[in-house]
C-alpha positions as CSV (number, residue, x, y, z in Angstrom):
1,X,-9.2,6.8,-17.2
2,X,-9.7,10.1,-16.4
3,X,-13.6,10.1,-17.3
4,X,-14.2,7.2,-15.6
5,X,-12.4,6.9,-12.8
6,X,-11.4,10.2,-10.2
7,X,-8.5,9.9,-8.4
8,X,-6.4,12.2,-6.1
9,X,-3.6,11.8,-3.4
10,X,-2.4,14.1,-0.4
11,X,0.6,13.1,1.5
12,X,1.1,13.4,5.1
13,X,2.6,16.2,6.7
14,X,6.3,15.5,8.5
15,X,5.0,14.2,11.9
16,X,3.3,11.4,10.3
17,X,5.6,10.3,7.4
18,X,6.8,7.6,8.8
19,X,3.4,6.1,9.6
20,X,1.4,7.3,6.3
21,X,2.3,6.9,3.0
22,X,-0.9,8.7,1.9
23,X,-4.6,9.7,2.1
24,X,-6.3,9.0,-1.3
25,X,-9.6,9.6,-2.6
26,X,-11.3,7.5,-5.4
27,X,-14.1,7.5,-7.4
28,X,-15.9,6.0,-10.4
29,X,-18.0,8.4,-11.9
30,X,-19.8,5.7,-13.9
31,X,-22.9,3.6,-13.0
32,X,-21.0,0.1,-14.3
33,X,-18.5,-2.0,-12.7
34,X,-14.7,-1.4,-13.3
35,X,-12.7,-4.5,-12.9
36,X,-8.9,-3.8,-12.0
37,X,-6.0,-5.5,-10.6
38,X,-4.3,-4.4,-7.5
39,X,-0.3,-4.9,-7.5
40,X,1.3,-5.5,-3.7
41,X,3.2,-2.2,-2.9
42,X,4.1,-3.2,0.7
43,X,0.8,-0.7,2.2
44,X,-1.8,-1.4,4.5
45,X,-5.1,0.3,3.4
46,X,-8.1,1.4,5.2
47,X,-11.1,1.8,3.3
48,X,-13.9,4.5,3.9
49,X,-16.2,3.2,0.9
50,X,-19.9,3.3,-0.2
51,X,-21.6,2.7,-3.5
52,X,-25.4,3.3,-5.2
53,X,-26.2,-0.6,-3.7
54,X,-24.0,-0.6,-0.5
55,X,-24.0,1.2,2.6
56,X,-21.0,3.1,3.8
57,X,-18.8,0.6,5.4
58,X,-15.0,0.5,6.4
59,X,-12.0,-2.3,5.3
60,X,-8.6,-3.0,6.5
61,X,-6.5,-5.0,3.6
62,X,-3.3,-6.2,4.7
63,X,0.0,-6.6,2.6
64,X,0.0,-8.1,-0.7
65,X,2.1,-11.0,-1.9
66,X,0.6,-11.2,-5.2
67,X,-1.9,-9.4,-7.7
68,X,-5.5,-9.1,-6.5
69,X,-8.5,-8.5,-9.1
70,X,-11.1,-5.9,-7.4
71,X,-14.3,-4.7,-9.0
72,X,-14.4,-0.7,-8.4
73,X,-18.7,-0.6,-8.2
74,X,-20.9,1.8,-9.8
75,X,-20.6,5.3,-8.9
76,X,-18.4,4.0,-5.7
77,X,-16.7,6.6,-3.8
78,X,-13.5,5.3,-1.4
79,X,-11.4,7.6,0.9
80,X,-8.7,5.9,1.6
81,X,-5.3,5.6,4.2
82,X,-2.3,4.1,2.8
83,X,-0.2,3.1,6.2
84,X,3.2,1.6,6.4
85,X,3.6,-1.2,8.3
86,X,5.6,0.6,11.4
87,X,2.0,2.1,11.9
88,X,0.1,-0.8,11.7
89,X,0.8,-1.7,15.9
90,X,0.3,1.3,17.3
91,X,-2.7,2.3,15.2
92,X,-4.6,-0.9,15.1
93,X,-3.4,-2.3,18.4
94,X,-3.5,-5.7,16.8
95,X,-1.3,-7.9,14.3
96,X,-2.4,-8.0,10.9
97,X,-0.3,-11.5,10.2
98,X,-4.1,-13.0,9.4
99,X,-4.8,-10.2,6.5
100,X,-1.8,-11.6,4.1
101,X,-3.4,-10.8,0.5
102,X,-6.8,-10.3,2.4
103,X,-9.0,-7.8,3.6
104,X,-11.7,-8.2,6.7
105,X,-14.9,-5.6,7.7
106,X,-14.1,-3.5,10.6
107,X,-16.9,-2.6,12.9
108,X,-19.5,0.0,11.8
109,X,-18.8,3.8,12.8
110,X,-15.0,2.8,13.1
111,X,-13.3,5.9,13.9
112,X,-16.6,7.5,14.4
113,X,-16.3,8.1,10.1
114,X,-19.5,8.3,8.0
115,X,-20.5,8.7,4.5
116,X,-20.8,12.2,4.8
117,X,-16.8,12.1,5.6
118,X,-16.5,11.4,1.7
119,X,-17.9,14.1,0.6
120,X,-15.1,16.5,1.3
121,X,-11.7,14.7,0.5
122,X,-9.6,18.0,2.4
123,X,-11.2,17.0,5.7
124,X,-11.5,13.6,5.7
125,X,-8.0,13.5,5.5
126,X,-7.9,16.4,8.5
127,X,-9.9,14.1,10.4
128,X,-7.9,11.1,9.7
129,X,-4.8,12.7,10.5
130,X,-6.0,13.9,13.9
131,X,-7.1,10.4,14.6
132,X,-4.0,8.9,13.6
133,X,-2.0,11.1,15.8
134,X,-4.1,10.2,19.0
135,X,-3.4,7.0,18.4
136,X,0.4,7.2,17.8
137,X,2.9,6.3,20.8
138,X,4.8,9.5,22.3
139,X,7.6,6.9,21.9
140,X,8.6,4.2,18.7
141,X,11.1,1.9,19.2
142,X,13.8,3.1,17.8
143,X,15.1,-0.3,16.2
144,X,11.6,-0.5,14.1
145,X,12.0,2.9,12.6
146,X,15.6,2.6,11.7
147,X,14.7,-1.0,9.7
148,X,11.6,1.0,7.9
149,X,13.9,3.8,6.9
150,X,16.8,1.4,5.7
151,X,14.0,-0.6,3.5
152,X,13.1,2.6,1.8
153,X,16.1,4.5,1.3
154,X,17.1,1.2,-0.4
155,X,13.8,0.3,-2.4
156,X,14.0,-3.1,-0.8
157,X,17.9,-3.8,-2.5
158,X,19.4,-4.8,1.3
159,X,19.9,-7.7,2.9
160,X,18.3,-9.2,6.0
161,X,22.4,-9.2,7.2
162,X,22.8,-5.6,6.5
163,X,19.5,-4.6,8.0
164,X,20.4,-6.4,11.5
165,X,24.1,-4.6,11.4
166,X,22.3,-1.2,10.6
167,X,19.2,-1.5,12.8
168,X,21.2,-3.3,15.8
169,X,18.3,-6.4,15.5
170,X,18.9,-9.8,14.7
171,X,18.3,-11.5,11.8
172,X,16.1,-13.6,13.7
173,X,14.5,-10.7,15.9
174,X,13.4,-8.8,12.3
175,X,12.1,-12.1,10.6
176,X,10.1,-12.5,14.0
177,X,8.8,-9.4,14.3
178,X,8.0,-9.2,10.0
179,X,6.2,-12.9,10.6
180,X,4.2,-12.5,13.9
181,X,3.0,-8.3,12.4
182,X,2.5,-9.1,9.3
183,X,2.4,-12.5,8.6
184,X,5.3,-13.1,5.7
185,X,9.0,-12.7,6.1
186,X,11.3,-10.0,6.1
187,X,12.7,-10.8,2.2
188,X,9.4,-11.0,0.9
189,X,8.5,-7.7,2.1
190,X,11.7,-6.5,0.4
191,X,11.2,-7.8,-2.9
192,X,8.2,-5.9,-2.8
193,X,9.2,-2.5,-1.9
194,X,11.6,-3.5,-5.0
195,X,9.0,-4.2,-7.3
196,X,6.8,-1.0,-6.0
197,X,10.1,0.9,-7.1
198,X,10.2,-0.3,-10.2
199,X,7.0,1.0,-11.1
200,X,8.5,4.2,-12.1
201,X,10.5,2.7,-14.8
202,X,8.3,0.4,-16.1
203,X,5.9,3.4,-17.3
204,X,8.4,5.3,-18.8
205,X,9.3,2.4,-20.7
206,X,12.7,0.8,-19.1
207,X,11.8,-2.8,-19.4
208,X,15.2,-3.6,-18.0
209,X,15.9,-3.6,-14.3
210,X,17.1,-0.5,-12.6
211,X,17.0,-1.9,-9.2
212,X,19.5,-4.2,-7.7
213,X,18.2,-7.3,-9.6
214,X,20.6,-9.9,-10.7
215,X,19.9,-9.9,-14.4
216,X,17.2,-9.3,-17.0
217,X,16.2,-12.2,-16.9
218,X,15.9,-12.3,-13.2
219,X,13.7,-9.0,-13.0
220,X,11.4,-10.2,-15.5
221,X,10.8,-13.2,-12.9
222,X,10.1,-10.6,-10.3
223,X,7.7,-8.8,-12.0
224,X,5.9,-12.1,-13.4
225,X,6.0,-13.7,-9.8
226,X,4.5,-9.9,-8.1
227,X,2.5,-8.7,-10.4
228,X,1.1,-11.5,-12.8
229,X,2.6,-10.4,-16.5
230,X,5.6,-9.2,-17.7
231,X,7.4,-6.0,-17.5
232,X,6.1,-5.6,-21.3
233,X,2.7,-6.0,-20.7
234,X,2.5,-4.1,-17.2
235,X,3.7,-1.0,-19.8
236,X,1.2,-1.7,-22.0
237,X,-1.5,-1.7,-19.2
238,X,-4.4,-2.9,-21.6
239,X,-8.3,-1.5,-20.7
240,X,-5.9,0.6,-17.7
241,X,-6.9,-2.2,-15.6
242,X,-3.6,-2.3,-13.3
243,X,-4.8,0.4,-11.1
244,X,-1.3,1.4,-9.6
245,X,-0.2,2.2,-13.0
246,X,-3.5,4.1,-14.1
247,X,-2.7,6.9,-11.1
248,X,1.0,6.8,-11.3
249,X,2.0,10.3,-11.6
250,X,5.5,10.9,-12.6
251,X,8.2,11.9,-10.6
C-alpha cells in the first residue's frame, strides 16, 4: 500500500472541529490505475485532484448510502476536505440532497485553488482552512450543533426520540432538515456513523459487534447492507482495495 499509494491526514484545529473532520492528501505514485472501493462514513468531500491525462479540476461528493468503486488514476494527486454535514450549508450555501451516493464538477478556479495548491499539502490545508472560516456564520444554530454532537458522542447508537428530547427539535423538524440537506433520513445517517465506528474493530479483528447492534447476526447485516461483504472479508481487505481500511491508522 504504502509504495503505491501516499496518504496523509491533518485534523482541524478547535475553531473548525465541528465543521471539518479532516484535510487529507493522496497520491498514487504509480503510472497504472488503482481500483478501490469507497465505504459511506457519513463525510462530504471536496476534491482538489489532477492526474498525467487530466487537468486540475475540483469535486463535491455527497454522503454515501452504500460502497462506491473509484479508479485512483495514474500518478493522480488529490487534496482533499472531509466536511461534516453541519458545514455543508454554511459552506456551500446550497443543499446537497441531489449528491446522495454522487459526486458533481464544481466550477473551474473554485475557491481560487490551482494545481500548484497540491504541491504543498501544509498550505493547502492553511489556505483551506482560511477559506472555510470566511465562510462560516459568526452564529450556528444551536439546535444543529447539539444533534451533530449527540450523533457522534454516540457513534450513531441514539434514537431519532432521544435526539429530539436532547436537541429540543422534533422528530419531524430533524428528519426534515436530514431529507431537504442531505437528501436521506435522519436513521440512515446514523447507521452510518455506526458502521464508520466499527471500522476500528473490524481491523483489529473483532468480527462481533461492539456498537449498539442487536445481535451478531444483526451487525453482520449492517456491514453487508453498508459496505458490500462481510465483517470477515472487510478484515481480510484483499488487493487493500477498501480504501478506508488501507489508511486506517489505529487509535
Amino acid at each position: 500500500m504504502e509504495n503505491e499509494l501516499k496518504y496523509q491526514a491533518i485534523k482541524p484545529d478547535k475553531s473548525l472541529a465541528d465543521f471539518v473532520e479532516s484535510f487529507w492528501q493522496l497520491e498514487n505514485q504509480l503510472d497504472c490505475n488503482r481500483e478501490v472501493v469507497v465505504l459511506p462514513d457519513g463525510r462530504v468531500d471536496l476534491f482538489f485532484t489532477q492526474t498525467a491525462a487530466e487537468p486540475f479540476h475540483a469535486t463535491l461528493l455527497g454522503i454515501q448510502t452504500q460502497p462506491g468503486h473509484a479508479i485512483i488514476g495514474p500518478l493522480r494527486q488529490t487534496c482533499a476536505i472531509s466536511f461534516n454535514p453541519l458545514a455543508v450549508q454554511s459552506v456551500f450555501q446550497t443543499s446537497i440532497a441531489n449528491l446522495v451516493d454522487r459526486a458533481t464538477l464544481l466550477p473551474p478556479n473554485f475557491w481560487n485553488f490551482s494545481a500548484d495548491d497540491l504541491n504543498n499539502f501544509n498550505l493547502f490545508c492553511a489556505k483551506a482552512a482560511k477559506k472555510i472560516q470566511s465562510l462560516l456564520p459568526l452564529e450556528v444554530d444551536n439546535r444543529k450543533r447539539k444533534l451533530f454532537d449527540l450523533i457522534y458522542r454516540s457513534n450513531g447508537a441514539i434514537t431519532i426520540k432521544e435526539l429530539a428530547a436532547q436537541s429540543f427539535w422534533s422528530r419531524q423538524q430533524i428528519n426534515r432538515y436530514f431529507d431537504q440537506q442531505f437528501g436521506l433520513t435522519a436513521k440512515a445517517y446514523c447507521n452510518i456513523i455506526r458502521f464508520r465506528a466499527s471500522f476500528q474493530h473490524i481491523k483489529k479483528g473483532k468480527l462481533f459487534p461492539q456498537q449498539n447492534f442487536a445481535d451478531q447476526s444483526h451487525f453482520i447485516k449492517e456491514v453487508k447492507k453498508l459496505a458490500g461483504v462481510s465483517p470477515k472479508e472487510l478484515l481480510k481487505n484483499q488487493n487493500e482495495r477498501f480504501i478506508q481500511f488501507s489508511t486506517l491508522r489505529p487509535t
